[in-house]
C-alpha angles and dihedrals in degrees: 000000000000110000107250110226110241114191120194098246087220100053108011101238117154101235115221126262143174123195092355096298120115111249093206138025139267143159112272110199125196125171133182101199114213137209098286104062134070086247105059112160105018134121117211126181140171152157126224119183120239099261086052090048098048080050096054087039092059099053082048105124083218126036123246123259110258129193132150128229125241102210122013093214119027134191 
């Protein structure tokens, strides 16, 4: 499987992947705007790497809501 290029959208930085599949994370971003907004109709997406997104969630007016999980896969 050939490896898809992903770019954060912020820095452009290439992130890195193998198979296809992203080696580390980022924030993927995909958003269906709706009538009221300027936008209707339109879809934006878009990926930004962790440090950019440390960076983005520090200027934030209000903080980001943290919490931690408790299992990673449940049943």
């Amino acid at each position: 499987m050939a490896d898809v290029i992903c770019y954060c959208n912020a820095c452009g930085r290439v992130l890195e992947s193998r198979d296809g599949i992203l080696q580390e994370d980022a924030l993927i971003v995909k958003k269906d705007w709706g009538y009221f907004s300027k936008k209707d109709l339109e879809v934006h997406e878009f990926v930004i790497c962790e440090d950019c997104y440390d960076a983005m969630a520090a200027g934030f007016a209000r903080p980001v809501s943290v919490s931690q999980k408790r299992e990673v896969l449940g049943g």
